[in-house]
N, C-alpha and C positions, 0 to 999 in steps of 0.2 A: 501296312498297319504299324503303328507307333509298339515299338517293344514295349513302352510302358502299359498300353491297355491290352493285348492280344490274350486272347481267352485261355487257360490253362484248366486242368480236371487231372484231382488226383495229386495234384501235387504238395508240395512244402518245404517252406523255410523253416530249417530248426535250426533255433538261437542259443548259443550256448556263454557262459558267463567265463572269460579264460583269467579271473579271478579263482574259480575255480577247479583250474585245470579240464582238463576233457570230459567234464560230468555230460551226460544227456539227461533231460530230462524224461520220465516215466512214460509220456504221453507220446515220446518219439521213438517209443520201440515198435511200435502195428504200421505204423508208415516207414519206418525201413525194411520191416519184413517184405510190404510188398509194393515197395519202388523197382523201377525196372535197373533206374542207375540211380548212383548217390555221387554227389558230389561234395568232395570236401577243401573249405580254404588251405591252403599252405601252412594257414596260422595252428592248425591241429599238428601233435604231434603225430609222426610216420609208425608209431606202434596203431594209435587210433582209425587213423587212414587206411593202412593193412588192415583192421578186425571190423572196418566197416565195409570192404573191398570200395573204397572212395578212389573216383578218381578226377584229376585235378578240373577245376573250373572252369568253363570255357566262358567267352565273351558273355556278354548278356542276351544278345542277339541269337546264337548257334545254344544258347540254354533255352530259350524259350522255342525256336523251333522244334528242338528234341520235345522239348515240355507237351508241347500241343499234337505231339505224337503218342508218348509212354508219361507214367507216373517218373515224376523225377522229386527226387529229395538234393536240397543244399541245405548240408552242414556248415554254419557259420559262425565267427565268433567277431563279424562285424556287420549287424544289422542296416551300416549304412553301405554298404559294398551296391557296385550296379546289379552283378546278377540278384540281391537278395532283394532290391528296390524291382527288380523287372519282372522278378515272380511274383510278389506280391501284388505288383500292378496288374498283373496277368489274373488273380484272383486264389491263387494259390494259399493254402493254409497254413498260418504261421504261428509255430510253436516255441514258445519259449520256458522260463521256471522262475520264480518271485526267488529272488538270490537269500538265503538266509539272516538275522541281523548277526550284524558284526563282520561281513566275509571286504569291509573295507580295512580292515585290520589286517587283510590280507595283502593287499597293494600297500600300507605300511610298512608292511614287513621287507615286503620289497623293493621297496625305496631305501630302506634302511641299509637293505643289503648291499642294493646298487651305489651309493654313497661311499661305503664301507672299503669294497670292493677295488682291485684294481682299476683304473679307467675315471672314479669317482673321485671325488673329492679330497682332497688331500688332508683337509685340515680334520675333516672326521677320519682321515685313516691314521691320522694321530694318536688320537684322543687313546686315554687310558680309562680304570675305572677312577684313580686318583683324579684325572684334571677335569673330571666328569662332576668333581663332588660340590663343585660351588654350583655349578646350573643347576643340581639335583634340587637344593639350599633356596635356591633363588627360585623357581619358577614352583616351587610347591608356595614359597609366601605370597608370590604375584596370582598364582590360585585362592589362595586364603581372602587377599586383596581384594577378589572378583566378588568372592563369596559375601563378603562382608559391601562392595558395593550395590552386589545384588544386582549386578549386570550382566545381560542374558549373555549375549555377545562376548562380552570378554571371559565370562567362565567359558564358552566353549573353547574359544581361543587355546585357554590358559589350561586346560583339561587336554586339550591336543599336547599341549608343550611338555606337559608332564609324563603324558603317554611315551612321548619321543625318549624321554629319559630314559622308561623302562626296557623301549626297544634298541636304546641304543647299549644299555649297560649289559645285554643280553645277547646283543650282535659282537660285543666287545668277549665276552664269557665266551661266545662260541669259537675263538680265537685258540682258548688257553691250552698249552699244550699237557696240562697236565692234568687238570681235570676240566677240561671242556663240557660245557650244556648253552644250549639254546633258547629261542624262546618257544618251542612247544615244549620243553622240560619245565618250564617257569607256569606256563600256562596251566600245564600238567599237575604239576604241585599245587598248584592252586585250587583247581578243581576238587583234588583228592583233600584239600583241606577244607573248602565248606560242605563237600560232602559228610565228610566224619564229624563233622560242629555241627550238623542240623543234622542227626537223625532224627527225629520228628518229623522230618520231613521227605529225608531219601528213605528211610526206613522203617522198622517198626519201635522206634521209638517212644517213650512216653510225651504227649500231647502237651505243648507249652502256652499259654495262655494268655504272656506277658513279655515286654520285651525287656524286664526287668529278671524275669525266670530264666528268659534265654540269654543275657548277657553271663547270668551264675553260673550255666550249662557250658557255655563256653568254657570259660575259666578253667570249668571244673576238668572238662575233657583237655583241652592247651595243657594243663598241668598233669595229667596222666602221659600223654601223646611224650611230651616233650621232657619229663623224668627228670624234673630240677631237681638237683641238690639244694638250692634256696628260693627263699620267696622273693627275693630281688633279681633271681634269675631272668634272663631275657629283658631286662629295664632297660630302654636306649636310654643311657646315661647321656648320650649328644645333647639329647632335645633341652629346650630351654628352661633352666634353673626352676620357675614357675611348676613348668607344669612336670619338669620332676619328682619335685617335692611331692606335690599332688599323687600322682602315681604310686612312689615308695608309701605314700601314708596309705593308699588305697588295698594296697598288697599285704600292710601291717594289718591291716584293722579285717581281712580276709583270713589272717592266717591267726587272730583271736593277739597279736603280739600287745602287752597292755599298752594305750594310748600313753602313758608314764615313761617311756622308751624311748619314745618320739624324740628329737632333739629340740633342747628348749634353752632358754637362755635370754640377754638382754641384748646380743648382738641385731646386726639389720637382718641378717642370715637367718637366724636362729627366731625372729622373729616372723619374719617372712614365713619364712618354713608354716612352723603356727599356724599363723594363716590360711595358708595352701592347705595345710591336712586339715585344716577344720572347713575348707570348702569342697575339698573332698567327701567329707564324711556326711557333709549335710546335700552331698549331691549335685556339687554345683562344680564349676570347668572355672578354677581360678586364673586362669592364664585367657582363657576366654573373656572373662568380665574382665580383667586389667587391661586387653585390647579394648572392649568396650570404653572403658573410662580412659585410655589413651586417644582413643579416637575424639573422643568428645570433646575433650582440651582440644586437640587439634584442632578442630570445627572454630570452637569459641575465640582460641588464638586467631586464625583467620576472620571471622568474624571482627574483631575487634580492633586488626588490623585494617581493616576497608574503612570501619566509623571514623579512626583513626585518620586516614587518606584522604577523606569526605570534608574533613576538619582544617588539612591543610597542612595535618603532621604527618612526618616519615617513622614509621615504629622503632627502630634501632636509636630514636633522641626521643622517646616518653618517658616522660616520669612516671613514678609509681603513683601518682594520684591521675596523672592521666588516665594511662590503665586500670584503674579502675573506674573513672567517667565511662570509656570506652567497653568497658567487659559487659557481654551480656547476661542479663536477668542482673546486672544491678542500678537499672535505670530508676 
């Protein structure tokens, strides 16, 4: 009789996810209690193996003999293995668990780690958090980039790459010898910080209505939490001129400072500025619209370079009356 079909009673395969360590699932405790033997892969750690009294796998053949004797259980955490293919074909019942979202974050981590690591990769056992700081720079704009093409594909891409940043600047941190943390510390903080921003929600909270209500609530709790001395406290001064500006005006006009404070002036700066705080105030993302209105030259620039091409001209020799035959919407 073919190992694959020989009839089995009683038995099963439990599948386990070694993403997440030796979990079982729920539904594979009443069929270990009454297996007569359990077998467990090598891939289980020797504490597990011990507390399940497992003992090691035999062929596929001498499992399904036993099988068609006594209730036999195989613990597995490679559902394509021959014994676990040969009890199944046998009729045996196979248990496994819907693995949680996110537990792929989990084989990132350990990729990272294996990278990191002696044996891995050299060029990432380099890396600091300093030479880390231009990819940081770079792959959140080529995020920005995806978002703004509105391409499915490449945002995930580029939502991976950015990921990698966090797990690498975190696998770098667990390094430090002087105040090391990881990334379940990062994760950790994190957690404990949209918890305390949403009571409404983890708690008994007063009920928010708007996501204008809870942007205030925010604010309001971040500034309590966090015990500034000033209202420019915490402003990533890095980010881009634009949408600093924007920011600092948004913190002013929160903290009542009169709009007459602002910095004003005939400079391009001071000008600029202006701007930004009045598109902040009116609610609007002025570093956002100026990518919109950059983008769009870009577009029309190209555009006018093909009409251009079309014509028989190379765009680096047009004159300015060309360019504008050629520019579009002034046909």
């Amino acid at each position: 009789m073919s190992t694959a079909h020989q009839p089995v009673t009683g038995c099963a395969v439990i599948v386990i996810d070694d993403r997440l360590g030796d979990v079982l699932p729920a539904a594979a405790a009443p069929l270990l209690r009454g297996a007569a033997t359990v077998h467990a892969d090598a891939g289980l750690s020797e504490e597990t193996r011990t507390a399940l009294g497992a003992t090691p796998t035999p062929s596929p053949v001498d499992l399904l003999t036993r099988a068609a004797r006594e209730p036999v259980v195989l613990v597995t955490a490679d559902p394509a293995s021959g014994a676990a293919e040969a009890l199944r074909g046998g009729g045996a019942r196979w248990v496994g668990s819907t693995p949680p979202a996110g537990v792929e974050l989990l084989e990132a981590v350990a990729v990272m780690d294996r990278l990191r690591s002696p044996g891995g990769c050299p060029w990432d056992a380099e890396q600091t958090h300093e030479s880390l700081r231009r990819y940081l720079v770079e792959e959140t704009y080529e995020l920005l980039d995806a978002l703004e093409r509105q391409d499915r594909a490449a945002l995930r891409e580029e939502l991976g790459d950015v990921l990698l940043q966090v797990l690498f600047h975190a696998r770098v941190a667990a390094e430090d010898d002087g105040d090391p943390f990881g990334v379940d510390e990062v994760a950790a903080s994190l957690v404990t910080k949209l918890i305390s921003r949403h009571p409404h929600v983890f708690a008994d909270g007063e009920p928010l209505h708007s996501a204008e209500s809870q942007q205030l609530r925010w604010e309001e709790l971040k500034q309590r939490e966090k015990r500034r001395d000033s209202l420019v406290d915490g402003v990533a001064l890095g980010q881009p001129a634009v949408a600093l500006a924007a920011k600092l005006a948004q913190r002013a006009s929160r903290a009542d400072l009169p709009a007459e404070l602002l910095p004003r002036g005939e400079t391009v700066g001071a000008r600029l500025f202006a701007l930004a705080a009045q598109a902040a105030q009116d609610a609007a993302d002025p570093e956002d619209d100026l990518r919109a209105v950059a983008l769009d030259f870009v577009e029309r620039v190209r555009v006018a370079e093909q009409r251009a091409r079309r014509t028989g001209h190379q765009p680096p020799e047009l004159t300015a009356e060309q360019w504008w035959s050629c520019w579009p919407g002034s046909e």
